[in-house]
Structure formats: C-alpha cells, structure tokens
C-alpha positions as CSV (number, residue, x, y, z in Angstrom):
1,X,14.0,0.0,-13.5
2,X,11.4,-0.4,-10.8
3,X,10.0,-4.3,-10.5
4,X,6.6,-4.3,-11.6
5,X,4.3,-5.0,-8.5
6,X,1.5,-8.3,-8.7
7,X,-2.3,-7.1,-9.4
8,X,-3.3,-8.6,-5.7
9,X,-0.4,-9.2,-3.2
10,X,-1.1,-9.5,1.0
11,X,1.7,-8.1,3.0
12,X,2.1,-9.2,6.0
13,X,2.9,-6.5,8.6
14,X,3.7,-8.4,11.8
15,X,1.9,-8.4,14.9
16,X,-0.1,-5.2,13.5
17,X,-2.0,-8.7,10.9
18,X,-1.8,-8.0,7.2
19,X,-3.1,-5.5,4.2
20,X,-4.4,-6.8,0.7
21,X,-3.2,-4.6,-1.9
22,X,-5.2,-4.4,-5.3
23,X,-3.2,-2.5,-7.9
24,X,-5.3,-0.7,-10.6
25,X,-2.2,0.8,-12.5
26,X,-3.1,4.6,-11.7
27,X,-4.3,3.6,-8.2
28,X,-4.3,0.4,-5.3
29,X,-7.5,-0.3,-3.1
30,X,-5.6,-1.3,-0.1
31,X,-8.1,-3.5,2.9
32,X,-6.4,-3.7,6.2
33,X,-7.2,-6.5,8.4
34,X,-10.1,-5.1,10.3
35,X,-11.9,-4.5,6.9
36,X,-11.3,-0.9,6.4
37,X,-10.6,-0.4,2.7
38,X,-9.1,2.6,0.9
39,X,-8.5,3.5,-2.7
40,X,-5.4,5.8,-2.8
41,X,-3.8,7.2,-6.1
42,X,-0.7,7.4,-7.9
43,X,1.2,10.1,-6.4
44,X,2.2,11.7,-8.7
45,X,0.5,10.1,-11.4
46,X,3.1,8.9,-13.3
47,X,4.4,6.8,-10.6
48,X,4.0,3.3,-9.6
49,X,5.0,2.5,-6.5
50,X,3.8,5.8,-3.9
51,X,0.2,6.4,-3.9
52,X,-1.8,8.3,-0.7
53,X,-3.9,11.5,-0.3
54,X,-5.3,13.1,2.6
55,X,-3.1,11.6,5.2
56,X,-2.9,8.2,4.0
57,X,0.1,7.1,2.0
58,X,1.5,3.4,0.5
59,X,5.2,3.1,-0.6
60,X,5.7,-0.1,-2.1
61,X,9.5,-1.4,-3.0
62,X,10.1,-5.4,-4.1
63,X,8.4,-7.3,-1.4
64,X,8.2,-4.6,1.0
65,X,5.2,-2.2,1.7
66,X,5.2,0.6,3.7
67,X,1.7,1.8,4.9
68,X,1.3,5.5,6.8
69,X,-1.9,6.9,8.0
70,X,-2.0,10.1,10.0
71,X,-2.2,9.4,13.8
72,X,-0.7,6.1,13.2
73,X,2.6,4.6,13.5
74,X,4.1,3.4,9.9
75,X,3.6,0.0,9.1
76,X,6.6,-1.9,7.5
77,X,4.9,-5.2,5.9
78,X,6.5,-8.0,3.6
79,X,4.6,-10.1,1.1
C-alpha cells in the first residue's frame, strides 16, 4: 500500500535548491526554486504518486521525489 504523501512537503534536491510540492489529490502544483510553478496531473488518473504531461513529470516514493523536465537532467530530491 503506497504511503499517503503530505498536502505541502519541500524536497530538497541538493545543490540544484529545492521544489515545493502542493498535492491536490488528482494533481500537485510543484514551484521550483526560481519561482517557476507547474500544475501536472495524475498520470494515469487513478494514481497517486506519478503525475507529468507534456514533458514534465513528478514520481514521488516515501521521502523521495523525482522531478524530470525535457532538456533537463532528473532531479532526485528528499524531504
């Protein structure tokens, strides 16, 4: 049984700063450090812990988040 994730949780993702996570059930508005903000859903709906469309894609697991964007290198971050 998957844990069930906080409603705001910052992850820390090393020397790359942090991302605030906002979970909204179907969907998470994640903010990255610089201020960039993104509102990504489930994927598929029924799940709770991968959301992303259009190149951009959260995986969250226990304390760990992993945050992908197209172009970019993956992010592994802890909260």
């Amino acid at each position: 049984m998957a844990t069930k994730q906080p409603r705001h949780a910052t992850y820390n993702c090393g020397e790359d700063g942090a991302i605030s996570v906002e979970n909204r059930s179907s969907s998470v508005r994640l903010v990255e450090a610089e201020g960039d903000s993104y509102e990504l859903p489930a994927s598929p709906p029924t799940q709770t812990s991968r959301y992303g469309e259009g190149g951009l894609a959260l995986v969250v697991e226990g304390r760990e988040a992993l945050w992908m964007k197209a172009g970019s290198e993956p992010l592994t971050c802890v909260r």
